[in-house]
C-alpha positions as a Markdown table, in Angstrom:
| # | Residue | x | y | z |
|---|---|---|---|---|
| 1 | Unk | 161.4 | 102.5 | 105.1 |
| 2 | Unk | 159.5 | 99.0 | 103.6 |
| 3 | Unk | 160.5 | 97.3 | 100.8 |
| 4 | Unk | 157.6 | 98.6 | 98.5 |
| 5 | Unk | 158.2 | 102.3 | 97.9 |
| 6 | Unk | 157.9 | 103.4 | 94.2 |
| 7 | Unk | 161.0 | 104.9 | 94.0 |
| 8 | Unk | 162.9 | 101.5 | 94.5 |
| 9 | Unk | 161.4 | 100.3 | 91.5 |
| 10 | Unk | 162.4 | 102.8 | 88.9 |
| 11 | Unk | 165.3 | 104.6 | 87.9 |
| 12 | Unk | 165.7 | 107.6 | 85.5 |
| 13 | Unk | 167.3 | 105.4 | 82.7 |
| 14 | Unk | 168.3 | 108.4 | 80.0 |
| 15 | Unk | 168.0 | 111.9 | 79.8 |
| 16 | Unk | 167.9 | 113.7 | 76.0 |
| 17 | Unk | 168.0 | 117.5 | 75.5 |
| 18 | Unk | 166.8 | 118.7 | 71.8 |
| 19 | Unk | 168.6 | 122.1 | 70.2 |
| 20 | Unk | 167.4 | 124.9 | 73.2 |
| 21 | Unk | 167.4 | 128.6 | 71.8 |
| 22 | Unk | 165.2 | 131.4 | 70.9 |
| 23 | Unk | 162.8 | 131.8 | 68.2 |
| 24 | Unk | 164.2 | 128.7 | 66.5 |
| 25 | Unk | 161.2 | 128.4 | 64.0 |
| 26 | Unk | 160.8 | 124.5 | 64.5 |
| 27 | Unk | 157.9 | 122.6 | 64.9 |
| 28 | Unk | 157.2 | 121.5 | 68.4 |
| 29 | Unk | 156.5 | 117.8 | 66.8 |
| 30 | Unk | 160.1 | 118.5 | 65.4 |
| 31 | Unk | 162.1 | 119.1 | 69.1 |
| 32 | Unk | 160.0 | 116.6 | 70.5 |
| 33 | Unk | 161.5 | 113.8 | 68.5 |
| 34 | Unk | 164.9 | 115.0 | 68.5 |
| 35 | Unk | 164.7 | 114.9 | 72.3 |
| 36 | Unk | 162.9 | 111.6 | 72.8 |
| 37 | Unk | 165.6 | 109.7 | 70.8 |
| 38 | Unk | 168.6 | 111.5 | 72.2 |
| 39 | Unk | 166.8 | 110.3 | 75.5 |
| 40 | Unk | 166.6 | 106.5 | 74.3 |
| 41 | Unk | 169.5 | 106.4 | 72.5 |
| 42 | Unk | 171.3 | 107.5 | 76.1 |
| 43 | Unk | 169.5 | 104.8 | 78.2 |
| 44 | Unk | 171.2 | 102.2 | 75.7 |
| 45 | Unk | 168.0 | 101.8 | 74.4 |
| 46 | Unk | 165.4 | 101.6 | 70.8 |
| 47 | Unk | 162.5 | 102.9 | 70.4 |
| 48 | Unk | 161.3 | 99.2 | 70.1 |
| 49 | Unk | 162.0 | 99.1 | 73.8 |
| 50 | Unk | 159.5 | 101.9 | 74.8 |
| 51 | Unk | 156.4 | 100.9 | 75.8 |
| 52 | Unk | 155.2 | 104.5 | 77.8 |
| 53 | Unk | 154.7 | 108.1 | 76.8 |
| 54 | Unk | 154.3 | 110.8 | 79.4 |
| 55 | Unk | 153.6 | 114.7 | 78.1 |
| 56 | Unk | 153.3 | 117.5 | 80.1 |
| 57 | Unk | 150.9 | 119.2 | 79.9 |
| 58 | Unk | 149.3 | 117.9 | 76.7 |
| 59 | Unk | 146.9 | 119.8 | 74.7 |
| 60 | Unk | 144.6 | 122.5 | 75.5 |
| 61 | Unk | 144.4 | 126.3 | 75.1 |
| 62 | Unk | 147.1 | 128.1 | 76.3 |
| 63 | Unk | 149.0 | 130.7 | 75.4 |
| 64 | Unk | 151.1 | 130.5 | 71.7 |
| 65 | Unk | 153.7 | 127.3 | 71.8 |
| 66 | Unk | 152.8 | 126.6 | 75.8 |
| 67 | Unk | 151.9 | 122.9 | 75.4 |
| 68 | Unk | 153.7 | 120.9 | 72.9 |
| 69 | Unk | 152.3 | 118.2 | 70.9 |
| 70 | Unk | 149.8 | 116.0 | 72.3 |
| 71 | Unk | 151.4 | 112.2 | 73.1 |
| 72 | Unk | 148.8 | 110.6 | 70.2 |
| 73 | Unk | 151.1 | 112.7 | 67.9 |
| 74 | Unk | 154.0 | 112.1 | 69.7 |
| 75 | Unk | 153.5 | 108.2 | 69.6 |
| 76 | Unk | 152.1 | 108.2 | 65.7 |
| 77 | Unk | 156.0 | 110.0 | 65.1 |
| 78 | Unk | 158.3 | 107.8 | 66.4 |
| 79 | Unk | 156.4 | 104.9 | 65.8 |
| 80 | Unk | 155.7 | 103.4 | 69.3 |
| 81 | Unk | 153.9 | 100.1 | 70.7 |
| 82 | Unk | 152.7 | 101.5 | 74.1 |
| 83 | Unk | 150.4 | 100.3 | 76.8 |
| 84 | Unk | 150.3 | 103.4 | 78.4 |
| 85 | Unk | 150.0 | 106.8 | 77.9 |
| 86 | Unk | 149.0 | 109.8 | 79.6 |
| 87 | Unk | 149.0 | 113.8 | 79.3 |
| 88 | Unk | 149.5 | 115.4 | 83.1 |
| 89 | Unk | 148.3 | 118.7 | 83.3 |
| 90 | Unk | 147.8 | 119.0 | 86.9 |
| 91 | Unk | 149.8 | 117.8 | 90.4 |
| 92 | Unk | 153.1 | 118.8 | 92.3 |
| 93 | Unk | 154.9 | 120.0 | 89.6 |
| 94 | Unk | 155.5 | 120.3 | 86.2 |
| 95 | Unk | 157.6 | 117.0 | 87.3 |
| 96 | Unk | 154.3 | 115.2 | 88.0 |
| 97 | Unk | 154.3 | 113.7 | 84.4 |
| 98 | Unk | 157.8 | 112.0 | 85.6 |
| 99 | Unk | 156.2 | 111.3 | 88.9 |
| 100 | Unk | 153.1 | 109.5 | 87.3 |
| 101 | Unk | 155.9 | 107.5 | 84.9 |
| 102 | Unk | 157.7 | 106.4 | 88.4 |
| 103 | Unk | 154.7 | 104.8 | 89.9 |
| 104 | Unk | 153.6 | 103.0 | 86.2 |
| 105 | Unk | 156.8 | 101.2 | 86.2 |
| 106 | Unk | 157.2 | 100.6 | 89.5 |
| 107 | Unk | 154.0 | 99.3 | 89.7 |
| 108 | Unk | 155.1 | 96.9 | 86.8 |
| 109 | Unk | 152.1 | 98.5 | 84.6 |
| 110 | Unk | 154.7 | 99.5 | 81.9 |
| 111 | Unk | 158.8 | 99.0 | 82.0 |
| 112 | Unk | 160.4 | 102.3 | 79.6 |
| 113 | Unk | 158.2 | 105.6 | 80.0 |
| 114 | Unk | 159.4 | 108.2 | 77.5 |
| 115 | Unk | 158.7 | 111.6 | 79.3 |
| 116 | Unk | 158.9 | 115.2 | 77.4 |
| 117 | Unk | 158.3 | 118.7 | 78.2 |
| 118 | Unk | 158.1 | 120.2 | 75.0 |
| 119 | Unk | 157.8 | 124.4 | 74.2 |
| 120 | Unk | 157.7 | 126.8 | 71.8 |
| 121 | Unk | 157.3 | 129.7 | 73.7 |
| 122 | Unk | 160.2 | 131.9 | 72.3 |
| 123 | Unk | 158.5 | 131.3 | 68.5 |
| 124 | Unk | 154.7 | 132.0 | 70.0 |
| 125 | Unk | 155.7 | 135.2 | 71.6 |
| 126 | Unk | 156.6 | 136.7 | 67.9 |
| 127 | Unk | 154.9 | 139.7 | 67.0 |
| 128 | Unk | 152.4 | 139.6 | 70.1 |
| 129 | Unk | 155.2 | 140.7 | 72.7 |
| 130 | Unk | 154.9 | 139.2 | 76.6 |
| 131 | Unk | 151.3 | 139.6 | 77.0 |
| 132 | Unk | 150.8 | 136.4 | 75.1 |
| 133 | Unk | 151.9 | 134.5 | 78.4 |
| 134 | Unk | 148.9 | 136.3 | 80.5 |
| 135 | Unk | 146.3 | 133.7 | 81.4 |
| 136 | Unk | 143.3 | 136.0 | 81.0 |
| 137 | Unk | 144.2 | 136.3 | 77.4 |
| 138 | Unk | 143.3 | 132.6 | 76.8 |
| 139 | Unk | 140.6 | 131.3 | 79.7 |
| 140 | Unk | 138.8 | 135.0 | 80.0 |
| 141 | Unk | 139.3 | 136.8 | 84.0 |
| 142 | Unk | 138.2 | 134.3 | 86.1 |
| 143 | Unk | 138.8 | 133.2 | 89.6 |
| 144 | Unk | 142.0 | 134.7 | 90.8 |
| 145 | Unk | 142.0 | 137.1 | 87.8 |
| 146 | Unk | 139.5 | 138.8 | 88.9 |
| 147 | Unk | 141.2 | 140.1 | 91.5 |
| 148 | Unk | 144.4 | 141.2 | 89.8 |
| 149 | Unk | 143.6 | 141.7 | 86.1 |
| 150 | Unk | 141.6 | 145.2 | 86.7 |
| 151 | Unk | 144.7 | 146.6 | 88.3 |
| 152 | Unk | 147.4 | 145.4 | 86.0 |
| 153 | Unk | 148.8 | 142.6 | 87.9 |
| 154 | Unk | 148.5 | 139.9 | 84.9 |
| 155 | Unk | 151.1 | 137.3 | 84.5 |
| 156 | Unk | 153.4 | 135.9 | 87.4 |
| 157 | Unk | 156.4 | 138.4 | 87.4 |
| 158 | Unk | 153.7 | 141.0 | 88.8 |
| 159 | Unk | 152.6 | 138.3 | 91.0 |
| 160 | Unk | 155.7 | 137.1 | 92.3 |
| 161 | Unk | 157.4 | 140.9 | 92.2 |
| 162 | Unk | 154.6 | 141.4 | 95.5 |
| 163 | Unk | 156.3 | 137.9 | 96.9 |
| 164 | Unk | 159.6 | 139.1 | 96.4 |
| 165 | Unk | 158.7 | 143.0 | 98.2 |
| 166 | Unk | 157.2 | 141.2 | 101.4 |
| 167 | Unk | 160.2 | 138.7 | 101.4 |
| 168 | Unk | 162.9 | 142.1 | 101.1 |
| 169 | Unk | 160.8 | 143.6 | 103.9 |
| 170 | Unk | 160.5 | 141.2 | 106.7 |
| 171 | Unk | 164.2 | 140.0 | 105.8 |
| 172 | Unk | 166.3 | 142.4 | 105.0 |
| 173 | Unk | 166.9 | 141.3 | 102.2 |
| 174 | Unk | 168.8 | 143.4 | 98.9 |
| 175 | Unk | 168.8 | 143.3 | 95.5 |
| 176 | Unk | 172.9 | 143.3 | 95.5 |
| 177 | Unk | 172.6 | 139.9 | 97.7 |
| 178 | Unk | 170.3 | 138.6 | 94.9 |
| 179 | Unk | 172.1 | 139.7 | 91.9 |
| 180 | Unk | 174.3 | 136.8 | 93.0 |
| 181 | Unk | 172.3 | 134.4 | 91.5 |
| 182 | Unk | 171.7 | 136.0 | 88.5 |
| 183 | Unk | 175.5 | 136.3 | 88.1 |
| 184 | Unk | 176.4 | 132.2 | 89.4 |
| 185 | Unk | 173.5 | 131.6 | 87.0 |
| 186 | Unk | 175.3 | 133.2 | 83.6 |
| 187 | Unk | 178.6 | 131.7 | 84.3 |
| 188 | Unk | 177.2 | 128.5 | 84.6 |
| 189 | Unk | 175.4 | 128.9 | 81.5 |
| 190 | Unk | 178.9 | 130.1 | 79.9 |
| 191 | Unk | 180.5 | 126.5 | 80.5 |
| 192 | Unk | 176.9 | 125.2 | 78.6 |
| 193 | Unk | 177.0 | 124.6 | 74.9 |
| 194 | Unk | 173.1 | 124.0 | 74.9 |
| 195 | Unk | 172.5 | 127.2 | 77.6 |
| 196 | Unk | 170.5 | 130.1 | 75.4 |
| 197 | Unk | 172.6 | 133.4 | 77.1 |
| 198 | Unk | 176.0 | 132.5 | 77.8 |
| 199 | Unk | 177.5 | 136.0 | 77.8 |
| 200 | Unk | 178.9 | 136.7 | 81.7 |
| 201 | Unk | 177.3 | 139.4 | 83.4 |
| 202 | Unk | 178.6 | 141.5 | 86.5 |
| 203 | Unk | 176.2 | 142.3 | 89.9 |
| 204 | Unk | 176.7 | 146.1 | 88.2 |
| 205 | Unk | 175.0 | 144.9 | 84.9 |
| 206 | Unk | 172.1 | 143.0 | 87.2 |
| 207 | Unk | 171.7 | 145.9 | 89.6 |
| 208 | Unk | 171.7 | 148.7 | 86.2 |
| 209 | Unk | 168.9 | 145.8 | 84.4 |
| 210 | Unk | 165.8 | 146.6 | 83.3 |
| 211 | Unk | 162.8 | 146.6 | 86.0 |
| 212 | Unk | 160.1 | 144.3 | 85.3 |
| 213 | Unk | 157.7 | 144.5 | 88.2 |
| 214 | Unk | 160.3 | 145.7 | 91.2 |
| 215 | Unk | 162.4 | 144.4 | 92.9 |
| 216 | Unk | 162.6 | 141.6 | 90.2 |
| 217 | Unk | 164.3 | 143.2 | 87.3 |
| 218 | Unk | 165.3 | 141.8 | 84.0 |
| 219 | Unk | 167.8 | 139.3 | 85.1 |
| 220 | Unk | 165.4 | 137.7 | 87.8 |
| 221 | Unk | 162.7 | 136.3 | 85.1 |
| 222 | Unk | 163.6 | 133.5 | 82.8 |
| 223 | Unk | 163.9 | 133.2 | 79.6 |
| 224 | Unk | 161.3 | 132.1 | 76.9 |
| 225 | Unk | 162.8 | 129.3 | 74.9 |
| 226 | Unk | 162.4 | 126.9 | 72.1 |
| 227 | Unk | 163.0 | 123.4 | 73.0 |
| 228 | Unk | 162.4 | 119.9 | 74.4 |
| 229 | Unk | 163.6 | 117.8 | 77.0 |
| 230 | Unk | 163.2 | 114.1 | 77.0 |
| 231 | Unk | 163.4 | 111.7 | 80.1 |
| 232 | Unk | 163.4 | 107.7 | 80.2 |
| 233 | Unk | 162.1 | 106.2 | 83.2 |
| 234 | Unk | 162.6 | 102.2 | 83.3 |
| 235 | Unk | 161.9 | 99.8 | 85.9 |
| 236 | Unk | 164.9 | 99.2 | 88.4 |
| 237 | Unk | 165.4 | 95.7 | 87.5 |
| 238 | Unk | 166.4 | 96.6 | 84.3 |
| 239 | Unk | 169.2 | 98.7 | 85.1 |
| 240 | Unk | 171.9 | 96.4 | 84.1 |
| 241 | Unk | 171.0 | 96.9 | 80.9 |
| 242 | Unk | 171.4 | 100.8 | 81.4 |
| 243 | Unk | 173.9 | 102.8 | 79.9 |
| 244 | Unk | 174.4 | 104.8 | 82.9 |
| 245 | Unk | 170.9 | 104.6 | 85.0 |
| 246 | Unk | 170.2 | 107.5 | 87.8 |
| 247 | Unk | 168.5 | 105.9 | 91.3 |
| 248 | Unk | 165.8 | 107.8 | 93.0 |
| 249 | Unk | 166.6 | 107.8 | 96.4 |
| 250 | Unk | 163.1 | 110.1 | 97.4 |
| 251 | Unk | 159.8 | 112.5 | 95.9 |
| 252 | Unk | 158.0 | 114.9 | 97.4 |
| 253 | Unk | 155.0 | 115.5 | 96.5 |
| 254 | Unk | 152.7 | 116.4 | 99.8 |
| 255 | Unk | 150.2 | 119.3 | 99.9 |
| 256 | Unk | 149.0 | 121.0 | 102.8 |
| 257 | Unk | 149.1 | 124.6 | 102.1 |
| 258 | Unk | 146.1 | 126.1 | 100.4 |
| 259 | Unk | 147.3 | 126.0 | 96.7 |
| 260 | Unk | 146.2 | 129.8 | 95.7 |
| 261 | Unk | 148.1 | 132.8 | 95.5 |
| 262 | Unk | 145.6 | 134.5 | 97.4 |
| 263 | Unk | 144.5 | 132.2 | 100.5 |
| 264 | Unk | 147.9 | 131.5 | 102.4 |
| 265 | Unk | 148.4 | 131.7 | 105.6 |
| 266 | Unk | 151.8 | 133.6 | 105.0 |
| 267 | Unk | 152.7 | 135.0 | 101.6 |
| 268 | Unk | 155.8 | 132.8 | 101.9 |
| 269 | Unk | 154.5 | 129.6 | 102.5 |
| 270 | Unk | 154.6 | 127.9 | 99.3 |
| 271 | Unk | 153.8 | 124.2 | 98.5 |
| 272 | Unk | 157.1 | 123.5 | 97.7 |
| 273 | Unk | 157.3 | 123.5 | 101.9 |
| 274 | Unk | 155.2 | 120.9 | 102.1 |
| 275 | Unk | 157.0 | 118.5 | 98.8 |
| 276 | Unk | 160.5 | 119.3 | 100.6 |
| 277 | Unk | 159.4 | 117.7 | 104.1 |
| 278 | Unk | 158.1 | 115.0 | 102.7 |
| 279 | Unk | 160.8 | 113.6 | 100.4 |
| 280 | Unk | 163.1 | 113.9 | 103.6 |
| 281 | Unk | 161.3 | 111.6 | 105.3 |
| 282 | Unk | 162.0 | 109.2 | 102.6 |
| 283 | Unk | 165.5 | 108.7 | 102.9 |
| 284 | Unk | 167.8 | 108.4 | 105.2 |
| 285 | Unk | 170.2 | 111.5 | 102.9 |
| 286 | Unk | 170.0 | 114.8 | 104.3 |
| 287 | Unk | 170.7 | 118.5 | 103.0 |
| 288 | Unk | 174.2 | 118.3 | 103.8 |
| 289 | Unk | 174.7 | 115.4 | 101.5 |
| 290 | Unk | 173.8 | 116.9 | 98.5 |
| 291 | Unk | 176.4 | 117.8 | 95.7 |
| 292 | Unk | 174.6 | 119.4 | 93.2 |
| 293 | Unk | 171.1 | 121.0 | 93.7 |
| 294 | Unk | 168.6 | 122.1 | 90.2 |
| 295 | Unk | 166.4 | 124.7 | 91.7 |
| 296 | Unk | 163.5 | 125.7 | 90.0 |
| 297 | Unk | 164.1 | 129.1 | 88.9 |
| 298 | Unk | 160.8 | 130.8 | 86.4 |
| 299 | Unk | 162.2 | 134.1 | 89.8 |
| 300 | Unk | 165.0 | 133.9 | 91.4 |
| 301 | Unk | 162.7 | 134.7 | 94.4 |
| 302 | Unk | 161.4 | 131.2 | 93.9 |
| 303 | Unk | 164.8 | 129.6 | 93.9 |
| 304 | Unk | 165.5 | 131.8 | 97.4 |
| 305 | Unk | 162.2 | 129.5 | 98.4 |
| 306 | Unk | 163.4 | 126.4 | 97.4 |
| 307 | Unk | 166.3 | 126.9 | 99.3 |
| 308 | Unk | 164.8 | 127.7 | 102.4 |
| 309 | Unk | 161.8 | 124.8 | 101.8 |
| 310 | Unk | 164.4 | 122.1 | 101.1 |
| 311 | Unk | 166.7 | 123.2 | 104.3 |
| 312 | Unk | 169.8 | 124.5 | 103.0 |
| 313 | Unk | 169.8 | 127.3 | 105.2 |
| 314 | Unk | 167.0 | 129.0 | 107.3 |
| 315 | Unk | 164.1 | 131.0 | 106.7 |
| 316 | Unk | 165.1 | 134.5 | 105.4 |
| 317 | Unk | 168.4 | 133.5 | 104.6 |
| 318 | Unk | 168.7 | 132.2 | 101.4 |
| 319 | Unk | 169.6 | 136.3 | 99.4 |
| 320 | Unk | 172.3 | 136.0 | 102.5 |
| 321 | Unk | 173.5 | 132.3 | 101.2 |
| 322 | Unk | 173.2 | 133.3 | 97.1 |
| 323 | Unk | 174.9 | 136.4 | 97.7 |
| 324 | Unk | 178.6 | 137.1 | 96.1 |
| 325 | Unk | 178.0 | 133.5 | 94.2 |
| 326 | Unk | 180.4 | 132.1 | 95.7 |
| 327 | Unk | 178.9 | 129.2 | 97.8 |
| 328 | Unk | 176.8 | 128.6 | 94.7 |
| 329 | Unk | 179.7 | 128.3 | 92.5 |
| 330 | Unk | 180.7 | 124.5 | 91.1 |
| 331 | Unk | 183.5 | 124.5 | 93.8 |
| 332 | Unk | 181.1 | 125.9 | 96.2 |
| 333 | Unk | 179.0 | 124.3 | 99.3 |
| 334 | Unk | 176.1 | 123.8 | 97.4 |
| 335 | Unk | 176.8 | 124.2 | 93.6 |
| 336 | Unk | 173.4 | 125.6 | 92.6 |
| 337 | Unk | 171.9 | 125.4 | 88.8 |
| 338 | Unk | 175.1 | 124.3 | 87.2 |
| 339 | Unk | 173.9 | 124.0 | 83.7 |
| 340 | Unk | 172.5 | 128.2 | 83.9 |
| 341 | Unk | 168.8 | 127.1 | 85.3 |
| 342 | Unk | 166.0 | 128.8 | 83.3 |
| 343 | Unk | 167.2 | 132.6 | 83.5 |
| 344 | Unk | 170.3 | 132.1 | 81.7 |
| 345 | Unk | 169.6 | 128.7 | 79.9 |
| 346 | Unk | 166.2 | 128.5 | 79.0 |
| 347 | Unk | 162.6 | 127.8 | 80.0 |
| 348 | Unk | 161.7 | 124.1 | 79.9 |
| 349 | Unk | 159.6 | 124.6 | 83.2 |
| 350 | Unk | 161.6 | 122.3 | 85.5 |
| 351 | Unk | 162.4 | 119.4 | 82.8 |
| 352 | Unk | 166.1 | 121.6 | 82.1 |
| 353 | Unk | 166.8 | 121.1 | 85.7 |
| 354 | Unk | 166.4 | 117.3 | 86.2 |
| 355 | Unk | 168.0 | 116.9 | 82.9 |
| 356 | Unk | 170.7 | 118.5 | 84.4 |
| 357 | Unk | 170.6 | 117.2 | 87.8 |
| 358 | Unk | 171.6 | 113.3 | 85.7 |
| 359 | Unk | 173.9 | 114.6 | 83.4 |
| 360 | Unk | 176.1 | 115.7 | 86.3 |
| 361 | Unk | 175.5 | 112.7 | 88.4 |
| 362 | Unk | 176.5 | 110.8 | 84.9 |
| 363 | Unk | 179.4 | 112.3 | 85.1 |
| 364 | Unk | 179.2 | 113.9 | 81.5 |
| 365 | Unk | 178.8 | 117.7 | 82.2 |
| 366 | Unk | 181.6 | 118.8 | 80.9 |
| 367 | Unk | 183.3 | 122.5 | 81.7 |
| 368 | Unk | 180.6 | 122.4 | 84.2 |
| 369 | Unk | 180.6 | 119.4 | 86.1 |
| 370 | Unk | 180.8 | 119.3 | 89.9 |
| 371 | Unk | 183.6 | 116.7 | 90.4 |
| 372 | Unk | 182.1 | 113.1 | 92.3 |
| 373 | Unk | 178.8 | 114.5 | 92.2 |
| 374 | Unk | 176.9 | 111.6 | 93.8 |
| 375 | Unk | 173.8 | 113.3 | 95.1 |
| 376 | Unk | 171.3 | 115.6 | 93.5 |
| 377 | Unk | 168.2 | 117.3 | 94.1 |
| 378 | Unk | 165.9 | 119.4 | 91.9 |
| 379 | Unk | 163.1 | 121.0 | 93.3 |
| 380 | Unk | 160.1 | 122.5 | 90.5 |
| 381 | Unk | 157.5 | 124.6 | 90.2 |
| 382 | Unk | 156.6 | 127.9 | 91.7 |
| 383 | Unk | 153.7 | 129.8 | 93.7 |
| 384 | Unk | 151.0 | 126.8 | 93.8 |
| 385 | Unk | 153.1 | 124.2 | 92.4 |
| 386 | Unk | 155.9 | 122.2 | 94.3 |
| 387 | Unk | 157.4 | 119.0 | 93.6 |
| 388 | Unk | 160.8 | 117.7 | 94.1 |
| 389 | Unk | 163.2 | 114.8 | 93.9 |
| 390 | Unk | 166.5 | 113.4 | 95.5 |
| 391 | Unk | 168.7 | 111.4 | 92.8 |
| 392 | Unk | 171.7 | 109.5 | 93.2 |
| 393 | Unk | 174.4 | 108.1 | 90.9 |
C-alpha cells in the first residue's frame, strides 16, 4: 500500500452537530458557529488550535438557504488565524470539502481543518413552496434543463423517480421491499434526540404516503432541514492529543462514468460505482467488515445504489436486502443509517452521515449505538456525485 497515502496522515479529530430541525429561523452564520465549536471543543481542542476552514459549497446563487455562509465570514466569526482556506463547490461529493482537508494536512500544508456543511433550506423554502429547490429557477434552462424543464421534470425527485421505474423494472423490484428503509430509517431516528421526524411509521403508512413522482412517494425523499454540521480534520501525528480521533482507513473518489444524467451507458451506473472500487483497493478491509454503514440517502433509490456500488450485496438486490428492516436494524448484518439518515433526520447533504458514522465508532451514540462498532463506511452524493470513505475507531 506505500507509506505515503493521505489517509495515513489525517484523522477525523471531532465531529460537532448544531440544533437540526425545520424552519428554525436562525441565521446560517448562527448554526455555523454553534457547529464549529461543538466540533473543536470534541477534538479536545480551541479555536486557537485551528489553522484551516473548509465550506461546502461556499457562496454563489442557489436556491433560498442552499449554501451557507461563505468561510471569510465564517473565519471573521470565530476569530481564526488560518493559512488555508477554501470553498469546494465541485468534486466526488459533497464530502470533497473533507477530502480537500485530508490531503492539506496530510500534506503538512495546515494541521486542524474546521469543515462545515451549513443549510437553511427548511427556512428558504417558506412561503415559495418546493419549487424553490429547482435549478432552472436560479441559473435559467440550460444544458440538461433543456431537456427536462419543458416537460415538467425539474428537480431530482422527478429525475430520480425515472431511475427508480427502470430499477423496479429490470429487477423486480416493489415498493413494499422498499418501504423497509423508510421504516429502519424512522426508528432510527426515534432513538435520535437531534433526528427532525422521530415519530415511527409502519410499511402501511409508507405504502398509503403521498406520491411525489412514482414509485418514490413521500417517505422516499428527504427532508429539508435547518442546520450545520462541523468536522475537524487534524494531522495523524497529533492524535495523542485527541479526545477520541477517528482513522481513515480508505476514499474513493475515482470517476469514470460520464457524470450527466443523460449520457450513461446504463441508467444505473452511477459514479458512486466508480468511488466504491476505488477505496477498496485502498485497504486491505472488506464489505464484510463493516459495522455500521451511513448511506447517502437525498432517495432511498440512491441508498439501494450505494449498496450495490459499495458490495454489500449484488446488483438488483439491494430492495431484496432493505426489505422487512431487519438486516438493517442496529442488531442487524449491516446496521444501515443508524442516526435516521436524511429522510427521517434531516438534510445536511452527506455531512449528517459522516457525523454519524464517528459518533458511533466513538462509542457515544447513545439508544442507537451499534455495540463494538469498529468499522464504518459512508458513502455521499447521488446521480453525478459519488464519494465515499472507510473509517475506523
Amino acid at each position: 500500500m506505500g507509506d505515503r497515502r493521505p489517509e495515513d496522515g489525517a484523522v477525523i479529530g471531532g465531529v460537532g452537530l448544531s440544533r437540526l430541525g425545520r424552519r428554525l429561523g436562525r441565521s446560517d452564520l448562527d448554526l455555523t458557529t454553534e457547529s464549529c465549536r461543538r466540533a473543536v471543543a470534541d477534538a479536545g481542542l480551541t479555536l486557537a488550535d485551528i489553522d484551516g476552514l473548509v465550506g461546502w459549497p461556499g457562496e454563489y446563487p442557489a436556491a433560498p438557504g442552499f449554501c451557507g455562509p461563505a468561510t471569510g465570514r465564517v473565519q471573521d466569526a470565530l476569530g481564526l488565524e488560518l493559512v488555508w482556506h477554501a470553498a469546494v463547490q465541485d468534486g466526488p461529493s459533497q464530502l470533497a470539502a473533507v477530502m480537500s482537508a485530508v490531503f492539506a494536512v496530510s500534506s503538512g500544508y495546515a494541521r486542524h481543518v474546521l469543515v462545515y456543511r451549513t443549510t437553511s433550506e427548511s427556512t428558504g423554502q417558506r412561503g415559495g413552496g418546493r419549487n424553490t429547490t429547482s435549478p432552472a429557477d436560479v441559473v435559467g434552462v440550460v444544458g440538461l434543463q433543456e431537456w427536462l424543464r419543458p416537460f415538467g421534470s425539474v428537480t431530482a425527485v422527478h429525475w430520480l423517480g425515472q431511475v427508480a421505474q427502470r430499477y423496479f423494472h429490470l429487477y423486480g423490484a416493489t415498493r413494499e421491499q422498499v418501504g423497509g428503509l423508510a421504516v429502519s430509517s424512522r426508528r432510527h431516528a426515534g432513538r435520535n434526540p437531534d433526528a427532525v421526524y422521530r415519530t415511527p411509521i409502519t410499511i402501511q403508512d409508507y405504502l398509503d404516503a403521498r406520491m411525489i413522482s412514482d414509485p418514490l412517494c413521500l417517505f422516499d425523499c428527504d427532508v429539508p432541514a435547518d442546520g450545520s454540521v462541523a468536522i475537524v480534520v487534524s494531522a495523524a501525528d497529533t492524535a495523542a492529543d485527541l479526545r477520541s480521533p477517528v482513522r481513515i482507513a480508505a476514499l474513493g473518489s475515482a470517476l469514470s462514468t460520464r457524470p450527466f444524467w443523460d449520457q450513461w451507458s446504463h441508467p444505473l451506473d452511477f459514479p458512486s460505482a466508480d468511488a466504491a472500487r476505488q477505496m477498496w483497493t485502498r485497504t486491505d478491509l472488506r464489505p464484510s467488515d463493516v459495522d455500521v454503514a451511513q448511506l447517502y440517502d437525498g432517495f432511498s433509490i440512491l441508498t439501494l445504489i450505494w449498496l450495490e456500488a459499495l458490495g454489500f450485496c449484488g446488483r438488483g438486490e439491494a430492495a431484496q436486502f432493505v426489505a422487512g428492516s431487519s438486516r438493517i436494524d442496529l442488531d442487524g448484518e449491516l446496521p444501515l443509517n443508524t442516526g435516521g439518515g436524511q429522510m427521517s433526520g434531516g438534510r445536511v447533504h452527506g455531512y449528517s452521515l459522516l457525523y454519524e458514522a464517528a459518533v458511533q465508532l466513538q462509542g457515544r451514540a447513545g439508544e442507537r449505538q451499534v455495540a463494538g462498532a469498529e468499522v464504518a463506511v459512508v458513502g455521499a452524493g447521488g446521480g453525478p456525485l459519488g464519494g465515499c470513505f472507510l473509517l475506523t475507531a
